[in-house]
MARROBA-786717 format. One record per residue: residue number from 1; x, y, z of N, C-alpha, C, O, CB in turn; chain; residue in three letters. Coordinates in Angstrom, 1 decimal. Glycine has a CB too. Layout:
NUM_X_Y_Z_X_Y_Z_X_Y_Z_X_Y_Z_X_Y_Z_A_ala
...
//
This chain:
1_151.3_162.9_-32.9_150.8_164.2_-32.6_150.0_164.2_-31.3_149.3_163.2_-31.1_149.9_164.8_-33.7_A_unk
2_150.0_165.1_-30.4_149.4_165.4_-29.3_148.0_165.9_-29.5_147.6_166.6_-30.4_150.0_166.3_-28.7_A_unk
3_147.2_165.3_-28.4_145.9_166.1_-27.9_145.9_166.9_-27.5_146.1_166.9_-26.2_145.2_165.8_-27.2_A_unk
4_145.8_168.3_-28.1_145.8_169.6_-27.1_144.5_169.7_-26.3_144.7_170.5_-25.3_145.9_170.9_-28.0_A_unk
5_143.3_169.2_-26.3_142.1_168.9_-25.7_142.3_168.7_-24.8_141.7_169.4_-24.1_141.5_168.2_-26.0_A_unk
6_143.2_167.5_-24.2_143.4_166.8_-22.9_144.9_167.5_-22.2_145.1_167.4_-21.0_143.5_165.0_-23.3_A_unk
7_145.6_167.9_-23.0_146.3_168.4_-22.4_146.2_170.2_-22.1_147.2_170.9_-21.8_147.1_167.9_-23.0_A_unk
8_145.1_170.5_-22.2_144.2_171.8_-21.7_144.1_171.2_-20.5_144.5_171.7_-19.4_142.5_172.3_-22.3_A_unk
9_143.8_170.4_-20.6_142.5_169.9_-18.8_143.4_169.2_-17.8_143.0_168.6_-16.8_140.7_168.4_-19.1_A_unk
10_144.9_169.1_-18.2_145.5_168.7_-16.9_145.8_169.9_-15.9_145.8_171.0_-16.4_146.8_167.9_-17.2_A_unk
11_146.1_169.9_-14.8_146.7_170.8_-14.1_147.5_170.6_-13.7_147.5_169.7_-12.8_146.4_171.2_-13.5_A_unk
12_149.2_171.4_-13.8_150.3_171.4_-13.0_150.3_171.1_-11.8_149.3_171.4_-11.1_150.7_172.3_-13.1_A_unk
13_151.2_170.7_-11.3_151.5_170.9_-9.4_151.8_172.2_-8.8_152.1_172.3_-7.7_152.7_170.0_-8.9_A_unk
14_151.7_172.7_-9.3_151.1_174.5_-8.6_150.3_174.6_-8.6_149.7_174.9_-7.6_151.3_175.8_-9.1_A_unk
15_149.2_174.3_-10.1_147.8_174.9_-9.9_146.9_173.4_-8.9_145.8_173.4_-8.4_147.1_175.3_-11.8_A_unk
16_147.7_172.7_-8.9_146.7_171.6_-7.7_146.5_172.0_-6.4_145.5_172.1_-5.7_147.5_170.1_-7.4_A_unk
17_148.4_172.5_-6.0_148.2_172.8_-4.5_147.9_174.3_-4.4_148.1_174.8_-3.3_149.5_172.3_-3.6_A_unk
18_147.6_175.2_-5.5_147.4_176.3_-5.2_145.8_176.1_-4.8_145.3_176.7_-3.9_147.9_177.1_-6.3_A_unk
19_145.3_175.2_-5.5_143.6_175.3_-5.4_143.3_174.4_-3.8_142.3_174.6_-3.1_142.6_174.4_-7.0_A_unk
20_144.4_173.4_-3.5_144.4_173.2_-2.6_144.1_174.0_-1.5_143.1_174.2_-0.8_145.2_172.8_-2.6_A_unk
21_145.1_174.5_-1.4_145.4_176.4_-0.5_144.6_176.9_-0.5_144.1_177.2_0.5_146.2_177.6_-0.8_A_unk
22_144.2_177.3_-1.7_142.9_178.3_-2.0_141.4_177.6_-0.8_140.9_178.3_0.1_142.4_178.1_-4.2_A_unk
23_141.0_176.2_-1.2_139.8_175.4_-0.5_140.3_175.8_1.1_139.8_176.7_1.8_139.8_173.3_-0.9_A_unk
24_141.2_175.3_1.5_141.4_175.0_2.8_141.2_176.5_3.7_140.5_176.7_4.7_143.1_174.4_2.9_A_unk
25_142.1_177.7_2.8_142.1_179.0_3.0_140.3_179.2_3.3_139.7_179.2_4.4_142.9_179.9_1.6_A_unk
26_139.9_179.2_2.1_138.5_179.4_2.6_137.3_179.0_2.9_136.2_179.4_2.6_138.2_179.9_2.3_A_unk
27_137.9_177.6_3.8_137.1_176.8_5.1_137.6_178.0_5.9_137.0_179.1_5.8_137.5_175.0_5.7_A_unk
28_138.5_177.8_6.5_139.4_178.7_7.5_138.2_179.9_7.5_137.2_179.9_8.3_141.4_179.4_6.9_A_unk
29_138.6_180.8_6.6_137.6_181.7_6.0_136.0_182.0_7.3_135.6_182.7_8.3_137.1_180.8_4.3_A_unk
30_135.7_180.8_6.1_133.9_180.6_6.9_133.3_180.5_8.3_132.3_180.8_8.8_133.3_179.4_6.5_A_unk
31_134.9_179.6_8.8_134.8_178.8_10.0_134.7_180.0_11.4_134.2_180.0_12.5_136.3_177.7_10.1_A_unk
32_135.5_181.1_10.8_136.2_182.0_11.6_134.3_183.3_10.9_133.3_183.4_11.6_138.7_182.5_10.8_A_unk
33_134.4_183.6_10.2_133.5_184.6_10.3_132.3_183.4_10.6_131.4_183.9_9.9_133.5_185.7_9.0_A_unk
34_131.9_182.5_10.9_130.4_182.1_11.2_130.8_181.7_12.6_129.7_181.4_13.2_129.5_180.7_10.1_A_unk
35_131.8_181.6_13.7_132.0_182.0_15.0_132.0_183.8_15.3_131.9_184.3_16.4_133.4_181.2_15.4_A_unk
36_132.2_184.3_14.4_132.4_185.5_15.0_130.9_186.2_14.6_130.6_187.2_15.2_133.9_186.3_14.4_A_unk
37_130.2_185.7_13.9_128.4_186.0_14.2_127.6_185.2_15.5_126.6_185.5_16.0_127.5_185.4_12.7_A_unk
38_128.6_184.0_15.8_127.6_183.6_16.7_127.8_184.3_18.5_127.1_184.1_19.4_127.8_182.0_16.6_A_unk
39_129.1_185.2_18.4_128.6_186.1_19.5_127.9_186.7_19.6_127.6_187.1_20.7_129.0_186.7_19.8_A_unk
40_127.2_187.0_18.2_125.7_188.3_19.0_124.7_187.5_18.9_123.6_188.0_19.2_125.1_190.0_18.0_A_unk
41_124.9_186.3_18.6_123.7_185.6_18.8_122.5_185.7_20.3_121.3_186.1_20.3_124.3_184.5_18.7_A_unk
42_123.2_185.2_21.3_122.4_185.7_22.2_122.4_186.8_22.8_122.0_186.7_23.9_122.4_185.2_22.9_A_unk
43_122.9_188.1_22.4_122.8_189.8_22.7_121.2_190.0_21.5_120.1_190.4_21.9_124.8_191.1_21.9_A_unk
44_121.5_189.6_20.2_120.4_189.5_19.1_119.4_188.5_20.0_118.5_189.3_20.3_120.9_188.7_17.4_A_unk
45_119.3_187.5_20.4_118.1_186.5_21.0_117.1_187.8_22.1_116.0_188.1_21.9_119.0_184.9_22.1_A_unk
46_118.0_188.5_23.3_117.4_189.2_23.9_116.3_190.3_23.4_115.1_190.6_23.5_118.3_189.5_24.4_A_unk
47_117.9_190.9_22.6_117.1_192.0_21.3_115.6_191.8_21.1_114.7_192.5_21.5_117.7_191.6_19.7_A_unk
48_115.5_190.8_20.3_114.5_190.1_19.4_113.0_190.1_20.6_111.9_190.6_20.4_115.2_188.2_18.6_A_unk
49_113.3_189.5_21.6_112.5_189.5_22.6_112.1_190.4_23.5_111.2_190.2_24.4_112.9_188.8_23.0_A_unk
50_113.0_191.7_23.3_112.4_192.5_24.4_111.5_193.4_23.8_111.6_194.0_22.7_113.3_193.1_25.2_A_unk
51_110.5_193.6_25.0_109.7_194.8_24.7_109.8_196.3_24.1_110.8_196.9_23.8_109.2_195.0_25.5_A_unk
52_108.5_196.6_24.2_109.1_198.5_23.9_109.5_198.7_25.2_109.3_197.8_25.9_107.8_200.0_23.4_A_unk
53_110.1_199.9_26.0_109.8_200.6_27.0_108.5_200.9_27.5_108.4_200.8_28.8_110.2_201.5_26.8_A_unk
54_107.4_201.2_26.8_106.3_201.8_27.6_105.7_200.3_28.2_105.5_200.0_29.4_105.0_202.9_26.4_A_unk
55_105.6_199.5_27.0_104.8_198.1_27.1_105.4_197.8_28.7_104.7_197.7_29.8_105.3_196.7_25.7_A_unk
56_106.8_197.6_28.5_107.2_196.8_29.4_106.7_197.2_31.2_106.4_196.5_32.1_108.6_196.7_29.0_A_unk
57_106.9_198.8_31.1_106.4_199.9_32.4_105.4_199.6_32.8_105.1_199.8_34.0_106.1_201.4_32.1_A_unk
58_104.3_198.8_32.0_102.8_199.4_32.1_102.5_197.7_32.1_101.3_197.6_31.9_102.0_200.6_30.6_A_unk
59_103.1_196.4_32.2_102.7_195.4_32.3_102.4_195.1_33.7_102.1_193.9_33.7_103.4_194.6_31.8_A_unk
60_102.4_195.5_34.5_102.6_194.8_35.9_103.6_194.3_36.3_103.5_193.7_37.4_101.9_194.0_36.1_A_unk
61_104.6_194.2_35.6_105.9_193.3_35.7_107.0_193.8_36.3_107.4_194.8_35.6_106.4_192.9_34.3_A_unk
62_107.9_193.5_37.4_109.2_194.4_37.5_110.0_194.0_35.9_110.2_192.9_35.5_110.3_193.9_39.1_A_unk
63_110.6_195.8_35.0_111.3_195.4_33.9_112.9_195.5_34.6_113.1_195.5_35.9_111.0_196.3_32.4_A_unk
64_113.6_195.6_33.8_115.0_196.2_33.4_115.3_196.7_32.3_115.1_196.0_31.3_116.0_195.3_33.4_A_unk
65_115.7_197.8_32.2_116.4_198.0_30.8_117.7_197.9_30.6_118.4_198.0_31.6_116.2_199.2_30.3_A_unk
66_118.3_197.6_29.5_120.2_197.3_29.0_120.0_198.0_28.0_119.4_197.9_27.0_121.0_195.5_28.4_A_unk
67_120.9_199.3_28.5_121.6_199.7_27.6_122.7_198.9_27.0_123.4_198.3_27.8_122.1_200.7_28.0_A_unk
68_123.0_198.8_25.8_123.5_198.3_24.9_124.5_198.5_23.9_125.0_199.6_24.0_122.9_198.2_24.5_A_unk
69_125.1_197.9_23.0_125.5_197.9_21.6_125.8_196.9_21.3_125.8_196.0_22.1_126.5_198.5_21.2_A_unk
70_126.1_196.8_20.0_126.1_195.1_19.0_127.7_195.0_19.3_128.2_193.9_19.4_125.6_195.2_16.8_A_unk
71_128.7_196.2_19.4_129.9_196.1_19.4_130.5_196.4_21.0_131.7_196.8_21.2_130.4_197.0_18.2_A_unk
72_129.6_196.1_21.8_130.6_196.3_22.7_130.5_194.4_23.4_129.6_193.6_23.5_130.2_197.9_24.0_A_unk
73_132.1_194.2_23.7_132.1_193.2_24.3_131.8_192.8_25.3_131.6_191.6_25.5_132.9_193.0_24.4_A_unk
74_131.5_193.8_26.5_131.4_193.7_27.7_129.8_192.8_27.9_129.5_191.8_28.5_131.6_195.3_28.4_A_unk
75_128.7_193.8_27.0_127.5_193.1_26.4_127.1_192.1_26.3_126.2_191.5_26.8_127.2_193.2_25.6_A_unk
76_128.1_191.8_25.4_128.1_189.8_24.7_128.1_189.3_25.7_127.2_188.5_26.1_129.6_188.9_23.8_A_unk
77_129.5_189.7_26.6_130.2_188.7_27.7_128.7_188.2_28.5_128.3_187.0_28.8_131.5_189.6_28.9_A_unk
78_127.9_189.8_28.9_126.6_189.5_29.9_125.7_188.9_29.1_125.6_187.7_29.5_125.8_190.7_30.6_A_unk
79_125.1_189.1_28.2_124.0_188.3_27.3_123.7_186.8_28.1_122.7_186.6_28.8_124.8_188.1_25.5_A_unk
80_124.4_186.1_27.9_124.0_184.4_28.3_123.6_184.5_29.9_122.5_184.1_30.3_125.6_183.3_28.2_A_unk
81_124.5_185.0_30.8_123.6_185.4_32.4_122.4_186.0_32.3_121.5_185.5_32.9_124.2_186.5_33.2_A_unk
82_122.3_187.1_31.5_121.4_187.5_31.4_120.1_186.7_31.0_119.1_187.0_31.6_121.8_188.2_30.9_A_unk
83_120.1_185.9_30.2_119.0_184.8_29.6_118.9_183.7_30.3_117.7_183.2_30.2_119.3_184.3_28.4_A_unk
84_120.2_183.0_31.3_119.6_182.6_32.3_119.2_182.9_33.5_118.5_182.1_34.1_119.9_182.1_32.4_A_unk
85_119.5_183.9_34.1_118.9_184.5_35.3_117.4_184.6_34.5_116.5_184.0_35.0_119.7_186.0_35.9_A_unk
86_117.0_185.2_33.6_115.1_185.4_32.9_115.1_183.9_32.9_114.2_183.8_33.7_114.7_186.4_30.9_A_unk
87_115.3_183.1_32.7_114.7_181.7_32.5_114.3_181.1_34.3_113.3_180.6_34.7_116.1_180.5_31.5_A_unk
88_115.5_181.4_35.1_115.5_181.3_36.3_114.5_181.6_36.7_113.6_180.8_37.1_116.2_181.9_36.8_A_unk
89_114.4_182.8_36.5_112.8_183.5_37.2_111.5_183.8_36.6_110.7_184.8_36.7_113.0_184.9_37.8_A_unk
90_111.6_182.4_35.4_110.3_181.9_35.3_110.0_183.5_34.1_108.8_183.7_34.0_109.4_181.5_37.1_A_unk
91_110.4_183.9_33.8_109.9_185.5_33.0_109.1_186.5_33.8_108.3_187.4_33.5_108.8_185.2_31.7_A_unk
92_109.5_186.1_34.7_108.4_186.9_36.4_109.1_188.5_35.8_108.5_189.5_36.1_109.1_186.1_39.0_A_unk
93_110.3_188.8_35.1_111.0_190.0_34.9_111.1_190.3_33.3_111.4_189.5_32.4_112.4_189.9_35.6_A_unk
94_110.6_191.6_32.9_111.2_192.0_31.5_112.0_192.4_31.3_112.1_193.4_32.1_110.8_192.6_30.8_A_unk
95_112.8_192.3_30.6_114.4_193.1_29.5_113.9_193.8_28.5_113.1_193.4_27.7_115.6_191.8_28.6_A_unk
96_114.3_194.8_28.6_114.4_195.8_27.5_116.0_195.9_27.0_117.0_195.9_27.7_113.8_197.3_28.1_A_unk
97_115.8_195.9_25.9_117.4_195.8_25.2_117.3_197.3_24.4_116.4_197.4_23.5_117.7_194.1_23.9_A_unk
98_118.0_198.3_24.7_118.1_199.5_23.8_119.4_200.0_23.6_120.2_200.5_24.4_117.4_200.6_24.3_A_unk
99_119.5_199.7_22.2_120.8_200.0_21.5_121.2_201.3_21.6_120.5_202.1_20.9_120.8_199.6_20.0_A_unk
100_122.1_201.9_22.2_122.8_203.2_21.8_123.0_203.9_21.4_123.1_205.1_21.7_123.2_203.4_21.7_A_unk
101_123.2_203.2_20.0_123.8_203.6_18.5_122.3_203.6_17.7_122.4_203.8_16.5_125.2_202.3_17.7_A_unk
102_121.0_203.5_18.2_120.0_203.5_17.4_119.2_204.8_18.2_118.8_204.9_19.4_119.2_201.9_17.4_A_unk
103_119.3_205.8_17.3_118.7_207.6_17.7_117.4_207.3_18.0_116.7_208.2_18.3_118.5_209.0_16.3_A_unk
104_116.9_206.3_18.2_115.0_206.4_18.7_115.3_206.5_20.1_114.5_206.8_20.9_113.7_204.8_18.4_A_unk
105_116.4_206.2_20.4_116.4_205.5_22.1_117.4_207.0_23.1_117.6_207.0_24.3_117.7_203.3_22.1_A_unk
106_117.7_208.5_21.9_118.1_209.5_22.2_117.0_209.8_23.8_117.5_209.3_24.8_118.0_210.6_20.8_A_unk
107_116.3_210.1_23.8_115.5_210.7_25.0_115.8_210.1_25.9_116.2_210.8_26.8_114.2_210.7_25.2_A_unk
108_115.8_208.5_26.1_115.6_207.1_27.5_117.5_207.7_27.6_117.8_208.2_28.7_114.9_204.6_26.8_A_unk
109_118.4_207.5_26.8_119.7_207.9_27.0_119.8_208.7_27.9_120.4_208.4_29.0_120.4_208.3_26.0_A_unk
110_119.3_209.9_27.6_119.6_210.8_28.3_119.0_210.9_29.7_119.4_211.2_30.8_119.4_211.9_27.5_A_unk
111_117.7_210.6_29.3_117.2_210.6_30.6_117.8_209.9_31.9_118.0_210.3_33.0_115.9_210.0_30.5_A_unk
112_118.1_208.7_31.2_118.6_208.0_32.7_120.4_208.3_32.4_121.1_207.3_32.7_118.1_205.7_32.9_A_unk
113_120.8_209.1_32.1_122.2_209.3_32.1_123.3_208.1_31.8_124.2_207.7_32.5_122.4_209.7_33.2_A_unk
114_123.0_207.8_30.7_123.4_206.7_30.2_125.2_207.2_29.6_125.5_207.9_28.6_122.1_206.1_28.9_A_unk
115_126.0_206.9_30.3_127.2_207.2_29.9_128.4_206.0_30.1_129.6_206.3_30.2_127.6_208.4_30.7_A_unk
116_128.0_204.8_30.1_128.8_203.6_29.6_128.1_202.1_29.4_127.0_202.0_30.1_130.0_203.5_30.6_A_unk
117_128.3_201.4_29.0_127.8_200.3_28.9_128.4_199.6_29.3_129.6_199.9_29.6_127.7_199.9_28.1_A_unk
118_127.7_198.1_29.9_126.3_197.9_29.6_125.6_198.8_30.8_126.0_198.7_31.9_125.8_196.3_29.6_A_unk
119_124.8_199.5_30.5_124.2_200.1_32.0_122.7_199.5_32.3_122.1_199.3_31.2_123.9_202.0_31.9_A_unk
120_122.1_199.1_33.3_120.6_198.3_33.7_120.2_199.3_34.6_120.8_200.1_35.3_120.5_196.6_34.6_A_unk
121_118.9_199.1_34.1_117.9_200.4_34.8_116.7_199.8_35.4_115.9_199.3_34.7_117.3_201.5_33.7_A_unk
122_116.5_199.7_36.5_115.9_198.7_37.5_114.5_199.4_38.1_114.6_200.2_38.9_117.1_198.3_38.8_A_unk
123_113.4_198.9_37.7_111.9_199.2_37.6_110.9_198.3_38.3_110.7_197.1_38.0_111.6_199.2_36.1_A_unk
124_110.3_198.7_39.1_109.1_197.7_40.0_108.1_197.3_39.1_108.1_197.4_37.8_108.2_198.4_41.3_A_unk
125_107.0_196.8_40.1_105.8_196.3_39.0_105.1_197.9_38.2_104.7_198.2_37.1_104.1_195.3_40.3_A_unk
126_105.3_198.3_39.3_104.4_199.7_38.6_105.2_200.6_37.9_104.9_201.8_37.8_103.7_200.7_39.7_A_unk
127_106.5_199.8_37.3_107.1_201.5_36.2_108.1_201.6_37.4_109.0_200.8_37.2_105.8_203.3_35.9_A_unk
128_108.2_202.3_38.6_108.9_203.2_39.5_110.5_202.9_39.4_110.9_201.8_39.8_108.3_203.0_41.0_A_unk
129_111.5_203.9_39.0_113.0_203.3_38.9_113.2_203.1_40.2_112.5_203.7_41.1_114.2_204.2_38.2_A_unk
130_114.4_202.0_40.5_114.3_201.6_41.6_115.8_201.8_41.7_116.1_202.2_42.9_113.7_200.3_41.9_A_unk
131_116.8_201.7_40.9_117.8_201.6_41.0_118.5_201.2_39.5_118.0_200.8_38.4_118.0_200.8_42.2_A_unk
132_119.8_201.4_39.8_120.6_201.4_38.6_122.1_200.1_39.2_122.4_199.6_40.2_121.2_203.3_38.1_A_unk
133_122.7_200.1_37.5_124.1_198.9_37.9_124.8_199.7_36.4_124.3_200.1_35.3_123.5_196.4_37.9_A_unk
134_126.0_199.6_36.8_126.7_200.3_35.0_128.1_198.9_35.4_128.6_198.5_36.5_127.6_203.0_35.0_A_unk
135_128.4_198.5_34.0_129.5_197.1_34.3_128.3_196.1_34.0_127.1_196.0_33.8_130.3_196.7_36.3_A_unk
136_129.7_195.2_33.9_129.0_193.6_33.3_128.3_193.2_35.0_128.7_193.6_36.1_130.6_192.1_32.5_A_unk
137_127.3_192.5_34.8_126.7_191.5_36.0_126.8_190.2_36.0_125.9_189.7_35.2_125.3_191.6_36.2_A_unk
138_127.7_189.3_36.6_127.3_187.6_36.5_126.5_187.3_36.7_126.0_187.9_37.6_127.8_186.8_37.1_A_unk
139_125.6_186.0_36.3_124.3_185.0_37.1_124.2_185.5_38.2_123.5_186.4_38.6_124.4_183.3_37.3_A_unk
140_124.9_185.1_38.9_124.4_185.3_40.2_124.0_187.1_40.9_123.2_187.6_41.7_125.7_184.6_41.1_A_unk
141_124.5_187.2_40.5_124.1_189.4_40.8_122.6_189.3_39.8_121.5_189.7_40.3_125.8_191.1_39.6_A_unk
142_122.5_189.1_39.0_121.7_189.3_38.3_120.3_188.7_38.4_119.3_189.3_38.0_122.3_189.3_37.4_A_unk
143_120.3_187.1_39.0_119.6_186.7_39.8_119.1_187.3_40.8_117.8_187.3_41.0_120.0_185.9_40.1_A_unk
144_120.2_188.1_41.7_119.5_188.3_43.3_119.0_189.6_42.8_118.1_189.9_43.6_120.7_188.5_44.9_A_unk
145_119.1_190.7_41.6_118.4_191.5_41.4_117.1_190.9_41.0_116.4_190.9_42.0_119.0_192.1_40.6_A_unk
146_116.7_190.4_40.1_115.6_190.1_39.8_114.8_189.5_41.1_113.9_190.2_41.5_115.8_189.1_38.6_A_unk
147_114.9_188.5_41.8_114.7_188.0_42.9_114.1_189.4_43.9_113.1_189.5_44.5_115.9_187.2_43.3_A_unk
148_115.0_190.1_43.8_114.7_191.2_45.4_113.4_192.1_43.7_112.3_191.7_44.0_117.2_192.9_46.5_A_unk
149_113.4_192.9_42.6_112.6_193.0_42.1_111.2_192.4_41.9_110.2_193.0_41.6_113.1_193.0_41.6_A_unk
150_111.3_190.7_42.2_110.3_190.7_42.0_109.5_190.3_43.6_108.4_189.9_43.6_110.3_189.9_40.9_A_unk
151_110.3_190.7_44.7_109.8_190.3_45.8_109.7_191.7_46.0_109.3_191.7_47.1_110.4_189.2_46.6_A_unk
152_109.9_192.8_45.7_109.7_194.3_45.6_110.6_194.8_46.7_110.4_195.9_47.1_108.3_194.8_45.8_A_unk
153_111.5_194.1_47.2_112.2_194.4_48.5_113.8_195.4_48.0_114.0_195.7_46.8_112.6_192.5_49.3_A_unk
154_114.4_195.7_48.7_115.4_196.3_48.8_116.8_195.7_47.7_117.0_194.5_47.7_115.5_196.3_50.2_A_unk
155_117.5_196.6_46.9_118.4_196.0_45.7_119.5_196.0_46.3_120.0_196.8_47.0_118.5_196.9_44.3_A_unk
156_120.2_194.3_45.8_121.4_194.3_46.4_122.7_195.5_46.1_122.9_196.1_45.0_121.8_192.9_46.2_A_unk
157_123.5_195.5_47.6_124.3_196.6_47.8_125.2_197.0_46.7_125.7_198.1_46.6_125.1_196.4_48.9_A_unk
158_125.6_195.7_45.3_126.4_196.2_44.4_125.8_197.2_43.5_126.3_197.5_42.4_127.0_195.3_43.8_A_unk
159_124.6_197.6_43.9_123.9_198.2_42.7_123.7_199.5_43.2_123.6_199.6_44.5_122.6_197.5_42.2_A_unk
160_123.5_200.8_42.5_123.0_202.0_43.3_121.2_202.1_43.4_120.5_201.7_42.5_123.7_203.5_42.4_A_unk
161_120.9_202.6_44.3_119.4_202.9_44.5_119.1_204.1_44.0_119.9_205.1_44.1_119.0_202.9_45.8_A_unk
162_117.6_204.1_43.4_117.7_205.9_42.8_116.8_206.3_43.7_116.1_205.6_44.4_116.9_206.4_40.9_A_unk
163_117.0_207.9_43.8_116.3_208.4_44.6_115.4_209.9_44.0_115.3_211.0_44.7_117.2_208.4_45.7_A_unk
164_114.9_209.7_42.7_114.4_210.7_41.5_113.9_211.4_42.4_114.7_212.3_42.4_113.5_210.3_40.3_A_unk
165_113.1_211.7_43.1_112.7_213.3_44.0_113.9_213.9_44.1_114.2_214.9_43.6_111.9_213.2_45.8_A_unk
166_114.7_213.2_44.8_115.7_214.3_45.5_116.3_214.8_43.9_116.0_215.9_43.4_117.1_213.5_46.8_A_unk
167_117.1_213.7_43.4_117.8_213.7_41.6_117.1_215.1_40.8_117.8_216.0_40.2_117.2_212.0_40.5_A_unk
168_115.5_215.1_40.9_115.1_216.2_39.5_115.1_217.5_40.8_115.5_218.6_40.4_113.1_215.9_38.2_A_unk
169_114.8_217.3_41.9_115.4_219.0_42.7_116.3_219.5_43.4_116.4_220.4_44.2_114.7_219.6_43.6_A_unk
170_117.1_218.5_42.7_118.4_218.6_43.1_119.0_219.5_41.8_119.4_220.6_41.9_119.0_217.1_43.4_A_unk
171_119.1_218.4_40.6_119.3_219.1_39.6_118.6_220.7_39.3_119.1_221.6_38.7_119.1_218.2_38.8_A_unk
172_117.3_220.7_39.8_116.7_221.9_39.0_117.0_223.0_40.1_116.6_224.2_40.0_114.8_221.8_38.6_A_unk
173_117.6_222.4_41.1_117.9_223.8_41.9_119.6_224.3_41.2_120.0_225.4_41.0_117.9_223.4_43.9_A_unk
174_120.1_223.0_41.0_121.6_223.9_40.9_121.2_224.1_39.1_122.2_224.7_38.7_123.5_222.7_41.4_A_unk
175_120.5_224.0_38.2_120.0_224.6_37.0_119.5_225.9_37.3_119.8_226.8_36.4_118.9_223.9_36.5_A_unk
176_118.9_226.4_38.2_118.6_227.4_38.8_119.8_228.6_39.1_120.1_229.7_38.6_117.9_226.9_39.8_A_unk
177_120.2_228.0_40.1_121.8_228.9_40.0_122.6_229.0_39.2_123.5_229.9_39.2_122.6_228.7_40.9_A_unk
178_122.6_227.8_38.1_123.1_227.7_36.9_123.0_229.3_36.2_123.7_230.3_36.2_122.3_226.6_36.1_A_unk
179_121.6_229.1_35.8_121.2_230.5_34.8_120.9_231.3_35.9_119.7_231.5_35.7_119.7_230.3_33.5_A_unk
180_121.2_231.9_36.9_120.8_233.2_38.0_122.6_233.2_37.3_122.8_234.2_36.6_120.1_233.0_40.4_A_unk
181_123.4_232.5_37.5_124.9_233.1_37.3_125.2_233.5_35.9_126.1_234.4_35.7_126.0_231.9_37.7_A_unk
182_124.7_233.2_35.0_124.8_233.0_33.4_124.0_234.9_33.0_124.3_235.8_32.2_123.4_231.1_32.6_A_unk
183_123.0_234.7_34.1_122.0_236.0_33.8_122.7_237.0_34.1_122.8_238.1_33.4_120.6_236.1_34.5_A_unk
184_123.2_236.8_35.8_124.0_238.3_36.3_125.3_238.3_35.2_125.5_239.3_34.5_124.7_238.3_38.1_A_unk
185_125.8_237.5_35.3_127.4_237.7_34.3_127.6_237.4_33.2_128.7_236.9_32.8_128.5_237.1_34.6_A_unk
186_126.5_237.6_32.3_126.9_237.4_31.2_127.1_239.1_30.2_126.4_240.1_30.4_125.8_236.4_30.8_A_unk
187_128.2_239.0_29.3_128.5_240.1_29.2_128.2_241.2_28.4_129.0_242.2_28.2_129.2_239.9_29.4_A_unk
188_126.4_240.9_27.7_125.8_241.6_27.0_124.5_241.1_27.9_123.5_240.6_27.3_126.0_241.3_25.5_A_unk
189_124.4_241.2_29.0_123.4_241.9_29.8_123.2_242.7_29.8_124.2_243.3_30.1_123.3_242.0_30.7_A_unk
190_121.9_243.5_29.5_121.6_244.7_30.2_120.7_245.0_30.9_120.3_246.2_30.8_121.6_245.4_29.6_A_unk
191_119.9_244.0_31.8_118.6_244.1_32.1_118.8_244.6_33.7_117.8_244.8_34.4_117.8_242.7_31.7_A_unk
//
């Protein structure tokens, strides 16, 4: 007569190489989603490290701000330049990292017209915007920004220079003719 005891606890050659499959499947598995966390690793490293906005304005420090997201690639790609160009220059510069997709950061969006990522927003010692960059930046751009930032001198040519006097009366004049046109023609006027 047979041991049915022991012959419970063998396993077929299906169920061997099925569990086989199964192990191997999910290494594969792990291997693949714990590389695909370690891209935001250093986008998260910056994150973690950067200031508020106001702090950063009000340090004496030329900042930057990065507009952001966790999902955009272009981000990731800059992240690591980004951390070494700040190591480069000794932390003489702050990063502000402000996510997109996080509603606290609605006002600074709009304010600086934030309409693609990654966008950098380029600030002297005293707060003052100095200029803007929208697109990824390699080390080396991103260096000679910081560098001309912190020597307060003039921003290299791939980048735009702001020029906020002219920008808010510029805008508030054609806001102006905006609503003078909205007021004459609109078509329950009666004043």
């Amino acid at each position: 007569m047979k041991d049915n005891t022991s012959a419970g606890k063998d396993l077929s050659n299906f169920q061997k190489y099925f569990l086989a499959f199964l192990s191997f499947s999910l290494v594969i598995a792990l291997l693949f989603i714990r590389n695909g966390f370690k891209e935001n690793t250093m986008l998260d490293q910056l994150a973690k490290n950067s200031l508020l906005p106001e702090n950063a304005l009000s340090n004496g420090k030329p900042t930057v701000f990065e507009f952001y997201a966790d999902w955009c690639e272009a981000c990731k790609e800059m992240a690591p330049d980004m951390i070494d160009a700040k190591k480069q220059n000794d932390n003489k510069v702050d990063i502000v990292l402000l996510n997109v997709d996080n509603s606290r950061w609605i006002d600074l969006i709009e304010q600086y017209d934030v309409n693609g990522i990654p966008k950098l927003i380029f600030f002297d010692d005293k707060g003052v915007m100095k200029g803007f960059s929208l697109g990824v930046r390699k080390y080396n751009e991103l260096n000679e920004i910081f560098i001309s930032l912190i020597n307060n001198s003039k921003l290299p040519s791939f980048t735009k220079e702001s020029n906020s006097s002219n920008l808010s009366s510029e805008f508030f004049s054609k806001e102006e003719s905006f609503n003078n046109i909205i007021k004459t023609e609109a078509p329950r006027n009666h004043s």
